[in-house]
FITISE-10733 format. One line per 4 residues: number of its first residue (from 1); their letters; for each residue z, x, y of N, C-alpha, C, O. Coordinates in steps of 0.05 Angstrom, whole numbers, plus 32768, in hexadecimal, padded with zeros to 4 digits. Each point is the difference from the previous one (the first is absolute). Layout:
% residues N
NUM = a = Z X Y Z X Y Z X Y Z X Y  ...
This chain:
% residues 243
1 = xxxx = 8023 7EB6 8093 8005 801A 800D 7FEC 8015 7FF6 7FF9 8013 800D  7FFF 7FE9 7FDA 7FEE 8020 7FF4 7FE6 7FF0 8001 7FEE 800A 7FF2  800F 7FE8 8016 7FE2 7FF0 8009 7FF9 800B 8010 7FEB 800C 7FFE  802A 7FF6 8026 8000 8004 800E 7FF4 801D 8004 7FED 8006 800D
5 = xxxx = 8025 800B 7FE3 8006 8019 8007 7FDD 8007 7FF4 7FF0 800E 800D  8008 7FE7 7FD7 7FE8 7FFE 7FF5 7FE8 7FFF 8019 7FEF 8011 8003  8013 7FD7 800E 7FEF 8005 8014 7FFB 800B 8013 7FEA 8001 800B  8031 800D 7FFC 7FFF 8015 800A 7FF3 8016 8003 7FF3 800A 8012
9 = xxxx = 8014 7FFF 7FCD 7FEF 801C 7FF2 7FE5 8003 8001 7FF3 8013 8007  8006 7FCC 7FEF 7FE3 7FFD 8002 7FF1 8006 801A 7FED 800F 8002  801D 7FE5 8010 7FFB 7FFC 8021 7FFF 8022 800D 7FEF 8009 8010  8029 8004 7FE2 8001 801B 800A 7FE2 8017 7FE9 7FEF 8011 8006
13 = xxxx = 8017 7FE6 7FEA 7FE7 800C 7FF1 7FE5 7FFD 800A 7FF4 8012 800A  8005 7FDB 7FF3 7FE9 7FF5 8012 7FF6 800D 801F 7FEA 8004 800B  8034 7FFF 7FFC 7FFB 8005 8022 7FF1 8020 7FF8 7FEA 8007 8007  802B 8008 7FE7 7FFB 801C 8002 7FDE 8006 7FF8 7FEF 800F 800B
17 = xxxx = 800F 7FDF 7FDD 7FE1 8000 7FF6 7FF2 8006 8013 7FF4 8015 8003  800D 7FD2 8013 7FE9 8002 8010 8005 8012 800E 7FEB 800D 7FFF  8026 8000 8011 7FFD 801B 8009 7FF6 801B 7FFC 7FFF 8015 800C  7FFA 7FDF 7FDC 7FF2 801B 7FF2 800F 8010 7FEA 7FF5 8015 7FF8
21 = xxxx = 8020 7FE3 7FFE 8009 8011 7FF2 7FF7 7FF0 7FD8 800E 7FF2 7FF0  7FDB 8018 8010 7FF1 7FEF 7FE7 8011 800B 7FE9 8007 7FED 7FF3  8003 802B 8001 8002 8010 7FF0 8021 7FF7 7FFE 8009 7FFA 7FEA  8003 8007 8026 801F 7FFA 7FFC 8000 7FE1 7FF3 8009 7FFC 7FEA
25 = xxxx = 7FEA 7FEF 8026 7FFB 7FE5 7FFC 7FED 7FF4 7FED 7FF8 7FE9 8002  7FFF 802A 7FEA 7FE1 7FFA 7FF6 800A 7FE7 7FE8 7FF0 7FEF 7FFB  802B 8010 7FF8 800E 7FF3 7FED 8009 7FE8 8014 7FFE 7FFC 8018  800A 7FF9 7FD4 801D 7FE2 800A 8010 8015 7FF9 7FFE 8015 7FF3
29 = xxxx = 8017 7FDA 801F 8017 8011 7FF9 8017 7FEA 7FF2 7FFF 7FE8 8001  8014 8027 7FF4 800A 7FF3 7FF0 8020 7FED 800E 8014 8009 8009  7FE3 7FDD 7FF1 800A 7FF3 800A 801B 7FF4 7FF1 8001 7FFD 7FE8  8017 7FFD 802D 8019 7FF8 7FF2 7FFF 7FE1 7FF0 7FF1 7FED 8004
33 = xxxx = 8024 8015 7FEA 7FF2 7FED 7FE8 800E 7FE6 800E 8019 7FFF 7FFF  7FDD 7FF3 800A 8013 7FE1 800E 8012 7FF3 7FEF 8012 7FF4 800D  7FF2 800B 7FD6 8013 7FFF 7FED 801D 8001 7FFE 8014 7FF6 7FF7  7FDE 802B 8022 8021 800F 8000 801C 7FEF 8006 8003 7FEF 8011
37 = xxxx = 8010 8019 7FDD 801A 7FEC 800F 8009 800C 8013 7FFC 8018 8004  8015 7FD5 800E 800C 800D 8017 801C 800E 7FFF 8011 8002 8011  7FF1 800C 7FCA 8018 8009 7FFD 7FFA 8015 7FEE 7FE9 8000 7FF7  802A 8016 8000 7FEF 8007 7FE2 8019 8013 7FF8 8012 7FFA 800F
41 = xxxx = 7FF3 8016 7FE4 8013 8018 7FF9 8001 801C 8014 800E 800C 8010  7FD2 7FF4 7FDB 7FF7 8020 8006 7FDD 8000 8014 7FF0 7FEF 7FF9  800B 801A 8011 7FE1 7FFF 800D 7FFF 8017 7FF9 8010 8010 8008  7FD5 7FF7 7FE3 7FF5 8020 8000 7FEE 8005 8012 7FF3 7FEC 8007
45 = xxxx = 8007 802F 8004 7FEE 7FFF 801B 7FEB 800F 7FF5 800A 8011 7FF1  7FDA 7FF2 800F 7FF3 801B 7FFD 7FF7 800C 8013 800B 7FFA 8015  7FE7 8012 7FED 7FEA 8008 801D 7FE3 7FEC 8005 7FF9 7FF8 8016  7FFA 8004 7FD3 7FE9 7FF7 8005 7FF0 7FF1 7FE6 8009 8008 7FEA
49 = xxxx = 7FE2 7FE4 8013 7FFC 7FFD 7FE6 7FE8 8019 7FFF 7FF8 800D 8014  7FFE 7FF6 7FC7 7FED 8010 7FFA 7FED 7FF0 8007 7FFE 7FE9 8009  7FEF 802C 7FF1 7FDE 7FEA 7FFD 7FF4 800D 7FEC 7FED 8010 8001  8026 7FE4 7FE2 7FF1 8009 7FE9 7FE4 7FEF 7FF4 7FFB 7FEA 7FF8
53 = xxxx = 7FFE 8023 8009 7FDD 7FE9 7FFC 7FFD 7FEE 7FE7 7FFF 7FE8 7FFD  8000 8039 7FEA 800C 7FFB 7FE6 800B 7FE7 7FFF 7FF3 7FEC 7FFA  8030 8014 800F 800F 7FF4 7FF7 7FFD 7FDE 8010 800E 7FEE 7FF6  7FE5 800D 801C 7FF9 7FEF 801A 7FE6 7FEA 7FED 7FFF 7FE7 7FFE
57 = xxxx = 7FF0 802C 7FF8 7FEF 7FF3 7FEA 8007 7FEA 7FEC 7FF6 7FEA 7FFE  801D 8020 7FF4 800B 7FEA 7FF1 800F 7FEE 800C 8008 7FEE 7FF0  7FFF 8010 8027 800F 7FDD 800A 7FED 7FF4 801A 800A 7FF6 8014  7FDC 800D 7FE8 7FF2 7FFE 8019 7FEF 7FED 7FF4 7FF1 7FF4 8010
61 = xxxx = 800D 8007 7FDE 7FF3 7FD9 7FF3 7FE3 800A 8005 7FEF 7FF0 8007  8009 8029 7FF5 7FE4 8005 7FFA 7FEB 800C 801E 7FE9 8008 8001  8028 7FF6 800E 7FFC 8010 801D 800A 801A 7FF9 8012 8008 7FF2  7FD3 8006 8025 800A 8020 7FFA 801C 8003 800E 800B 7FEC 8009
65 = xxxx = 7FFE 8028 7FF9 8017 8002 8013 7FF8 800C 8024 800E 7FFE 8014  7FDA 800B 7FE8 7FF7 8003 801B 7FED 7FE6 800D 7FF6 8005 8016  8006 7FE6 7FE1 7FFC 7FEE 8009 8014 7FEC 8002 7FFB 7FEE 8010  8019 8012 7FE4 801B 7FF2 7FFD 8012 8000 801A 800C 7FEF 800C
69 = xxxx = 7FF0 8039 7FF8 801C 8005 8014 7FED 8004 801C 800A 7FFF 8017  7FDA 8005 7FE3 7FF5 8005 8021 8006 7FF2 801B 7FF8 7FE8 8001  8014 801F 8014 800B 7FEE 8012 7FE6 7FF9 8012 7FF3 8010 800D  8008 7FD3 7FF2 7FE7 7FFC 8018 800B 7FF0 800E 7FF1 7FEE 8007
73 = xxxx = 8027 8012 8002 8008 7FEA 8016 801A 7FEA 7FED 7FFE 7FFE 7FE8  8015 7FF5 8025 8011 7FF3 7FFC 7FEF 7FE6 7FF5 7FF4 7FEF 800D  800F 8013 7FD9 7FF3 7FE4 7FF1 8012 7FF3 7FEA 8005 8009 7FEA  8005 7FDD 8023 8011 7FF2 7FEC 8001 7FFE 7FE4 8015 8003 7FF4
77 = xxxx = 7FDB 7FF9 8002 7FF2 7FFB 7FE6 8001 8023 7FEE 8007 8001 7FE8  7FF2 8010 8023 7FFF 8017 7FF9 8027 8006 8005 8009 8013 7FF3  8003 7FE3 8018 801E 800E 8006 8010 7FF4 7FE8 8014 800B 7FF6  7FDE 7FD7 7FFF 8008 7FFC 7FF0 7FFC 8006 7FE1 800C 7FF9 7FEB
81 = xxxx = 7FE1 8017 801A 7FF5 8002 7FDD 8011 801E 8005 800F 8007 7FEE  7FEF 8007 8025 8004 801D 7FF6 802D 7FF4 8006 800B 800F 7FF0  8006 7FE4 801B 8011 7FF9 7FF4 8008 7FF5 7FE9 8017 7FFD 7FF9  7FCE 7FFB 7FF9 8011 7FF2 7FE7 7FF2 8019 7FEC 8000 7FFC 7FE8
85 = xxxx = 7FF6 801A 8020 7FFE 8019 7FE9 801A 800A 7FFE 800F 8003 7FED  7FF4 8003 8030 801E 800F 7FFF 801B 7FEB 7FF3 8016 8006 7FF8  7FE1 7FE8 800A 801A 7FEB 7FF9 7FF6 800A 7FDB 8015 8006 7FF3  7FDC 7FFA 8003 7FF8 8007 7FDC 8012 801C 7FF9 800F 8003 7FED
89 = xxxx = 7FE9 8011 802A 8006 8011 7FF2 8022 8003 8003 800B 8006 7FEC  8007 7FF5 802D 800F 7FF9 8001 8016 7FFB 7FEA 8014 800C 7FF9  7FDB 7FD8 7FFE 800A 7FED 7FE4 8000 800A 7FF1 8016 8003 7FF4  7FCE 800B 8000 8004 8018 7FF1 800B 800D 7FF5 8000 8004 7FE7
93 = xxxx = 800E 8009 802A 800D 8020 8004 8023 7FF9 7FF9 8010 800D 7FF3  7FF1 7FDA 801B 801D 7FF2 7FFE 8006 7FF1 7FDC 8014 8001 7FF2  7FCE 7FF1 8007 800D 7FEF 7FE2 7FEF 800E 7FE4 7FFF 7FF9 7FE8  7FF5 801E 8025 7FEF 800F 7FF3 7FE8 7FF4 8001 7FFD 7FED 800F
97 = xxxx = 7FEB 801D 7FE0 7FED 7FF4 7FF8 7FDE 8011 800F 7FFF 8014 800F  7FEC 7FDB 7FE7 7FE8 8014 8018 8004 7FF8 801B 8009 7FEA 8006  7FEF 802A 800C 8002 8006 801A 8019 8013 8008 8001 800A 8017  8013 7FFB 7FD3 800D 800F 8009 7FFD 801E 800F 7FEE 8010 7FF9
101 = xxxx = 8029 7FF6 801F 7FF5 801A 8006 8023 800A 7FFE 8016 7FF5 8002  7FDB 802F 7FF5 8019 800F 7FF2 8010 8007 801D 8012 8010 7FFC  7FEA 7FE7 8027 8018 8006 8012 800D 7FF0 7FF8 8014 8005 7FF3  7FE2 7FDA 8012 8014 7FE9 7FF9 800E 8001 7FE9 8018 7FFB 8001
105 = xxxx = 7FDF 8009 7FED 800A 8001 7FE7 8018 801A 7FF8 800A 8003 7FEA  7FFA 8010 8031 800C 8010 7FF5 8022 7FFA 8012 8014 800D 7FFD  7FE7 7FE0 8014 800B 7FEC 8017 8016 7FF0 7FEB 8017 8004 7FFB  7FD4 7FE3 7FF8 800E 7FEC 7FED 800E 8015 7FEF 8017 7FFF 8008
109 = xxxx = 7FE8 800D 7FED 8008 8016 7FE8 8027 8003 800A 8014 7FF7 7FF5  7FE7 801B 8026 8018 8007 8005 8010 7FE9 8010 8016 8008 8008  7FE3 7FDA 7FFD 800E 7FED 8001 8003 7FF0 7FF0 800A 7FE9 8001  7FE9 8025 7FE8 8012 7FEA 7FE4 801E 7FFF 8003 8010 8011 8007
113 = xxxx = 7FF4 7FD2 7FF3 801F 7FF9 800A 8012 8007 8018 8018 7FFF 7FFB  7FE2 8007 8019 8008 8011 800E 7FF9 7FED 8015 8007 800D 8014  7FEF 7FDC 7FF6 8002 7FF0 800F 7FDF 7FFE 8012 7FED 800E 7FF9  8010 7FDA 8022 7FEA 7FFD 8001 7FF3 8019 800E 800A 8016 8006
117 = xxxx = 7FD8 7FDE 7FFB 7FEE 8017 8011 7FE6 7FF9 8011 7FF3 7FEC 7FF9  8005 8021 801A 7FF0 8000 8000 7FEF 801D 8011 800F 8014 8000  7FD6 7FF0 800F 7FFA 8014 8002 7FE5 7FF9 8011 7FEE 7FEF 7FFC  8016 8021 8015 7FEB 7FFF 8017 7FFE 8022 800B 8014 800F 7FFD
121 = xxxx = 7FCE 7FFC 8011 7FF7 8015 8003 800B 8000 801F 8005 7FEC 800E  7FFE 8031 7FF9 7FFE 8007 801E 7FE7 7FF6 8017 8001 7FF8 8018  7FEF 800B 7FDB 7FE5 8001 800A 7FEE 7FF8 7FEF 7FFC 800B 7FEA  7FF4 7FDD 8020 7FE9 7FEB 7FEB 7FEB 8014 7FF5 7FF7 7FFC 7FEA
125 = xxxx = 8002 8019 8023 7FDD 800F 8004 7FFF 8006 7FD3 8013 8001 7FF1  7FD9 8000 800C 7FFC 7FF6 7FE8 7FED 8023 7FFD 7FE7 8001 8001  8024 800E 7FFD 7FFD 801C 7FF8 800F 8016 7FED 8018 8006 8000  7FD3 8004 7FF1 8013 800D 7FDE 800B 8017 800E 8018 8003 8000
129 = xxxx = 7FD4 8011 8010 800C 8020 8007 800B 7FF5 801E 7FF8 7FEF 8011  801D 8021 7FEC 801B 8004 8012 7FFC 8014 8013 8011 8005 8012  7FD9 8008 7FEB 7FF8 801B 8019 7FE1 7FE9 800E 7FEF 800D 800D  800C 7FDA 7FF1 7FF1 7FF6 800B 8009 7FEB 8019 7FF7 7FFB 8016
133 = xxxx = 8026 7FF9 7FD7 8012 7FF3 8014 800F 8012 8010 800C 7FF9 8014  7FF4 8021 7FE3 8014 800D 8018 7FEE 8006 8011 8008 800B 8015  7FE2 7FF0 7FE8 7FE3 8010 8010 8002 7FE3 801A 7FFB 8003 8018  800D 7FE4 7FDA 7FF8 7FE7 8010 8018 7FFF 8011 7FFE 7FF6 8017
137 = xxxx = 801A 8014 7FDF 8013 7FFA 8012 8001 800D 8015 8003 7FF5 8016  7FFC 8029 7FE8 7FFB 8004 8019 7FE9 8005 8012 8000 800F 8013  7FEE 7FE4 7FE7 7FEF 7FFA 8013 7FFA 7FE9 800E 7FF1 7FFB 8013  8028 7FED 7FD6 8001 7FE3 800E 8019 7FF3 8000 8006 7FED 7FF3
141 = xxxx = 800E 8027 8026 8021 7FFE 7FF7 800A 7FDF 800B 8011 7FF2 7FF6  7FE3 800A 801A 8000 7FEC 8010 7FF6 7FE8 7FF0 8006 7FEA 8009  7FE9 8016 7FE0 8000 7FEB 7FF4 8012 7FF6 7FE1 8004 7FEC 7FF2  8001 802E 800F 8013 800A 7FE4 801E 7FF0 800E 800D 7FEF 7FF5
145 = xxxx = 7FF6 801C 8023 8018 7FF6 8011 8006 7FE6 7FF8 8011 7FFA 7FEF  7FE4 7FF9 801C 7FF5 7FE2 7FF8 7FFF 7FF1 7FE7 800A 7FEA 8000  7FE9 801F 7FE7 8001 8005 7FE7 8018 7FF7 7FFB 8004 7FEA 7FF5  8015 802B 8014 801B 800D 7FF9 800E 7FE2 800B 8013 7FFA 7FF3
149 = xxxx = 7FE7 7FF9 801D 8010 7FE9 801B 7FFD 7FE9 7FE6 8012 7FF2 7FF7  7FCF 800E 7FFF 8000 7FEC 7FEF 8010 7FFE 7FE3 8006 7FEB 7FF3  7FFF 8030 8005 8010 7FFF 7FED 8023 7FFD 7FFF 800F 8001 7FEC  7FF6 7FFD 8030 8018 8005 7FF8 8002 7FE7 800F 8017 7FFE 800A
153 = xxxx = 7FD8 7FEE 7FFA 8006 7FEE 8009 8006 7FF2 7FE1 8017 7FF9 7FF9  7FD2 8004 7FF5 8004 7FFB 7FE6 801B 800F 7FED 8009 7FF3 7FEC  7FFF 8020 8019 801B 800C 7FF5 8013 7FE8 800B 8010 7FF3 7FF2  7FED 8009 8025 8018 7FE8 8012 7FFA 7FEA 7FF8 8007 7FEE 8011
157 = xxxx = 7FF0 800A 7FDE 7FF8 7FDC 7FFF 8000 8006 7FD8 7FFB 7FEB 7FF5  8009 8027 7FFC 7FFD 800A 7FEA 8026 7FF6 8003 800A 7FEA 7FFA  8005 8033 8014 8016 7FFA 7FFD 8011 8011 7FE0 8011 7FF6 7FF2  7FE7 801E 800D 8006 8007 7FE8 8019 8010 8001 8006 800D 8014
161 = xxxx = 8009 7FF3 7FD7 801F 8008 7FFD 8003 8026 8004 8010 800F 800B  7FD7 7FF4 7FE6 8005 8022 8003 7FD4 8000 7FFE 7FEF 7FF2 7FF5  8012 8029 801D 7FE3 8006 7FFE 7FF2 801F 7FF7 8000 8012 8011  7FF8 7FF1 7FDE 7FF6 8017 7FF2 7FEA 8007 8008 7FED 7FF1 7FFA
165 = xxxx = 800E 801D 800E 7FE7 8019 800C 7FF6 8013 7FE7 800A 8014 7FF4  7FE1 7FDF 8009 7FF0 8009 7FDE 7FEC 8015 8003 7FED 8001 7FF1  8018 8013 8026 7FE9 800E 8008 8004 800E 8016 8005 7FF9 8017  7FF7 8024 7FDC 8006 8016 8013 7FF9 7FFF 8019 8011 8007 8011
169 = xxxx = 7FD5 7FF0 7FF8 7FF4 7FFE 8015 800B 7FEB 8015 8003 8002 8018  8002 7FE2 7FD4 8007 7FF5 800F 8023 8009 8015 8007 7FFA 8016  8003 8015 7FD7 8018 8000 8003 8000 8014 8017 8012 7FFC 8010  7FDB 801D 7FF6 8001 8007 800E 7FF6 7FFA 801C 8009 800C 8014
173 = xxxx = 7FE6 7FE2 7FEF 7FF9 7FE7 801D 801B 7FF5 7FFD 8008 8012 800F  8011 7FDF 7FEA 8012 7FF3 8004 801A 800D 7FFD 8013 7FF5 800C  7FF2 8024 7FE5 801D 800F 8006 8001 800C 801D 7FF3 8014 8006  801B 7FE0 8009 800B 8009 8017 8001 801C 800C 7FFB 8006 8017
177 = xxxx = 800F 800A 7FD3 8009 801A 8004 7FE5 8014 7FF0 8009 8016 7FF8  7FE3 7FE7 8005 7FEA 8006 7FF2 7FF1 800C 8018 7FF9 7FF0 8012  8002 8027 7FF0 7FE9 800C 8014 7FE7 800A 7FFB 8000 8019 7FFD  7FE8 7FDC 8003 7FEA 8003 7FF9 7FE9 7FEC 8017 8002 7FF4 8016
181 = xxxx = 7FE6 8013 7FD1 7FE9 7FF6 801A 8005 7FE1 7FF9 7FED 7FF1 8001  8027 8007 7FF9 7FF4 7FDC 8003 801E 7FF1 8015 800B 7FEA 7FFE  7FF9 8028 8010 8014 7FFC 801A 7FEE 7FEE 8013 800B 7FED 800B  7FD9 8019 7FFB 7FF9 7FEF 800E 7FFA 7FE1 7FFE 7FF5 7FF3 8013
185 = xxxx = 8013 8002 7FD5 7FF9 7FE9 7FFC 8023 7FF7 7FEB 8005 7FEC 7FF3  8008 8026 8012 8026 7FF6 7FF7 8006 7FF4 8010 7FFE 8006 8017  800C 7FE2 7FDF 8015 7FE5 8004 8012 8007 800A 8015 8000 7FF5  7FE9 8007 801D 8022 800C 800E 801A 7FE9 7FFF 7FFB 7FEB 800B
189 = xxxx = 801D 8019 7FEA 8011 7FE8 8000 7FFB 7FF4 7FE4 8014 7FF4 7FF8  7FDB 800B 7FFA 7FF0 7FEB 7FF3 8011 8004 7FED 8012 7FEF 7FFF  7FED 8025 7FEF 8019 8014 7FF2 8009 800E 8004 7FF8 8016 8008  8025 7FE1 7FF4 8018 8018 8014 801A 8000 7FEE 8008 7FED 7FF3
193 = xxxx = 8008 803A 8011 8010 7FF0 7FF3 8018 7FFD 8008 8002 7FF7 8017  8018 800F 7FDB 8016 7FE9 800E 8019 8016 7FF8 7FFB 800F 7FEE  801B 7FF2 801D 8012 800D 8001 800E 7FEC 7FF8 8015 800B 8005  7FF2 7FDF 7FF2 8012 7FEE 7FF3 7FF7 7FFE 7FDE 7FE9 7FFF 7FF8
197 = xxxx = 802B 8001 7FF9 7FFE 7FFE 7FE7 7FF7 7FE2 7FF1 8010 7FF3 7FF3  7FD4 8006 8013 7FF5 7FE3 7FFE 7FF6 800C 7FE7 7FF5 8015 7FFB  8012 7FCE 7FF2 7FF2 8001 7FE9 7FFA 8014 7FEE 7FE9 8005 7FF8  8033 8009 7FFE 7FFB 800B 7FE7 7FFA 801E 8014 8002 7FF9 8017
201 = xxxx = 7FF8 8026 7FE7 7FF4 8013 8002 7FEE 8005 800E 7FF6 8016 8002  8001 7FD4 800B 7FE3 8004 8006 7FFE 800B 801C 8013 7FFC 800F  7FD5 8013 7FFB 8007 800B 8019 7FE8 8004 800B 7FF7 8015 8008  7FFB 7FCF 7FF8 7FE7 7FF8 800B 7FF8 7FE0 800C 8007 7FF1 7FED
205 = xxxx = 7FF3 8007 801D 8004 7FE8 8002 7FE7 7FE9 800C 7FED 800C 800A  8012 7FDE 7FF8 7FE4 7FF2 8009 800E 7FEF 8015 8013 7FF1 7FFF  7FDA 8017 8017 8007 7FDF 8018 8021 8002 8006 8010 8012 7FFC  7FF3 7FCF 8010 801A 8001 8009 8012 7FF5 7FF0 8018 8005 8005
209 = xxxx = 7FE0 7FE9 7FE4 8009 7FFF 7FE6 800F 8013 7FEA 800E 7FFC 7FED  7FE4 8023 8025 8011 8013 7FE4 7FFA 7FF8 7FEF 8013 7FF6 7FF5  7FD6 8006 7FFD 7FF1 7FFC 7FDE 7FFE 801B 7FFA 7FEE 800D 800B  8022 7FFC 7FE7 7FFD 8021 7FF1 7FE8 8003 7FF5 7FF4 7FF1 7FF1
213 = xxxx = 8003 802F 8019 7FE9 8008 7FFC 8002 8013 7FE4 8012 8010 8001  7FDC 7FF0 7FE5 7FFD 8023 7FF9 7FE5 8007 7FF8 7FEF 7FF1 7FF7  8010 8024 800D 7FEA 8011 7FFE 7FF5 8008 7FE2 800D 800C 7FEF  7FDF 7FED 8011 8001 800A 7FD8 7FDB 8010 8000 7FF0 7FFF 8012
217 = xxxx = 800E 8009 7FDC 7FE4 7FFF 7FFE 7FF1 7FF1 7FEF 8009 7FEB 7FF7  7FE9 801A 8004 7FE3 7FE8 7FEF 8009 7FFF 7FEC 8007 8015 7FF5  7FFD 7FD0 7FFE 800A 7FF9 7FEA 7FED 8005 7FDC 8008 8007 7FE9  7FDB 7FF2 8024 7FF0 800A 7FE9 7FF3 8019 8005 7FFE 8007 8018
221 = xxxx = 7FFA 8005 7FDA 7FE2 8012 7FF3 8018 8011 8006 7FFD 800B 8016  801F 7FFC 7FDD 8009 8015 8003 800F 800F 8011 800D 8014 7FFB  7FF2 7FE2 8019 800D 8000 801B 8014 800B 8002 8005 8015 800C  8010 7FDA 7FE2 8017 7FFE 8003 8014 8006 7FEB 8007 7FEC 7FF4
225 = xxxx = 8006 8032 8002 8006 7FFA 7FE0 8016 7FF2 7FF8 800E 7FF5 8010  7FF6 800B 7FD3 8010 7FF0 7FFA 8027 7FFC 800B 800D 7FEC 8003  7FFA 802D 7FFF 8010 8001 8018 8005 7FEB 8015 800E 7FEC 7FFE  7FE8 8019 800F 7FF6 7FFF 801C 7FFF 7FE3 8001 800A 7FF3 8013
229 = xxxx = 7FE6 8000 7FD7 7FFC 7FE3 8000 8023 7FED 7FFF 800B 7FEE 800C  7FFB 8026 7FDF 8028 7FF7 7FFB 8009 7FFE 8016 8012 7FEF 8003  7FEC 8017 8004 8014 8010 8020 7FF6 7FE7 801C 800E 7FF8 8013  7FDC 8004 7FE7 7FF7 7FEA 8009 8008 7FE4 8000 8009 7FF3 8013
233 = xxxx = 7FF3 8004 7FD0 8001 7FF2 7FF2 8022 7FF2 8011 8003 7FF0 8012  800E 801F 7FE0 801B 8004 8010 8007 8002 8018 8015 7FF6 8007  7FDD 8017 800A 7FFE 7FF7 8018 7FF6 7FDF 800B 8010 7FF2 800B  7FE1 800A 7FF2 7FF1 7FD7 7FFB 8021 7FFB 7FFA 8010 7FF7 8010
237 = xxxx = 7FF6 8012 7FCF 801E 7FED 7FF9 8012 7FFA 8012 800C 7FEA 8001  7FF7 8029 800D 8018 800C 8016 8005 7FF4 8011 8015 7FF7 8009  7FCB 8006 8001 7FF8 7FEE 8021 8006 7FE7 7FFA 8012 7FF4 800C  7FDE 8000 7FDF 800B 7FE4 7FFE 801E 7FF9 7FF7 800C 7FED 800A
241 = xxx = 7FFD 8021 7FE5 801B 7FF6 7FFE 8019 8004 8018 8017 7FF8 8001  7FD8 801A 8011 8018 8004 8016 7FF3 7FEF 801E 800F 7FFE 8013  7FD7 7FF8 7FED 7FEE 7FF2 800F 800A 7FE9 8002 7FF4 7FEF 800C
């Protein structure tokens, strides 16, 4: 199934490339890890990966990182080396060690003991500033749309017990009741919420499943203080023990 949805992405990336849109598409984009089980606890969501160069340097086996991530076309061989980077840092981040990066790592942190995980972005595009992707979305809602179809196709074949929204931005493309400029490319239905008392407090919801939604912000560089993380933390508890 995340093969599938994998070739998809690719297929849809590609298409956009050649239309001209070089600058949105100039990266691979980051692809779902085929590993994934078809079950899990918690799914963390973000908005997007970075494209830290710096940090991209050290797990890139001696390739720069702009020759690493440059997209020239759907090439097998290249889909596989730049999945088994992301599969390092991944590993990383999860049993410690080099390649770690401080989002993931701030992810494993607050699911110590607290049951399984895993974590996938809203949107693949492989960009650090957030006023560049809002620049792409709306000028390419229709492919962002699309984007959005593929991910939540992967949320449905993931299957996860409760799902956490790790990012302001993201959260505001997917809260329902949220009014701003990223209405033109909202999942209408996609997340909704529910007037029945499902699962614990919660008053957000995914699909027709009712997988409880919450909204949090960024877990590292500060984001989020220590508060805030508790309150969380306990919320995850909540969902699963009443899930």
């Amino acid at each position: 199934m995340i093969k599938k949805i994998n070739e998809e992405l690719l297929n849809l990336w590609d298409g956009e490339h050649k239309k001209g849109s070089k600058e949105l598409t100039q990266r691979w984009p980051l692809l779902f890890q085929e590993h994934v089980p078809s079950s899990t606890d918690v799914l963390f969501v973000g908005i997007n990966p970075s494209y830290d160069v710096e940090f991209l340097s050290t797990v890139c086996k001696g390739k720069s990182p702009e020759v690493m991530f440059k997209w020239e076309g759907i090439d097998a061989s290249r889909e596989k080396e730049i999945m088994g980077i992301e599969r390092v840092i991944l590993d990383a981040s999860k049993n410690g060690g080099e390649g770690a990066h401080s989002y993931h790592t701030a992810i494993k942190n607050l699911m110590e003991g607290v049951g399984s995980y895993n974590q996938i972005d809203l949107f693949p595009v492989r960009e650090t500033d957030h006023r560049v992707l809002k620049a792409f979305i709306k000028c390419h809602s229709e492919f962002f749309k699309s984007l959005l179809n593929l991910w939540s196709e992967a949320v449905l074949y993931i299957n996860p017990r409760l799902i956490v929204v790790v990012s302001a931005m993201a959260a505001h493309i997917l809260d329902p009741d949220w009014e701003n400029e990223y209405r033109a490319i909202h999942p209408h239905g996609l997340i909704h919420p529910s007037g029945q008392a499902l699962k614990g407090n919660f008053n957000r919801f995914f699909g027709k499943k009712n997988i409880p939604v919450v909204f949090s912000g960024m877990l590292s560089g500060g984001a989020i203080d220590v508060y805030s993380r508790e309150r969380l933390c306990l919320s995850i508890i909540n969902a699963l023990k009443n899930g």
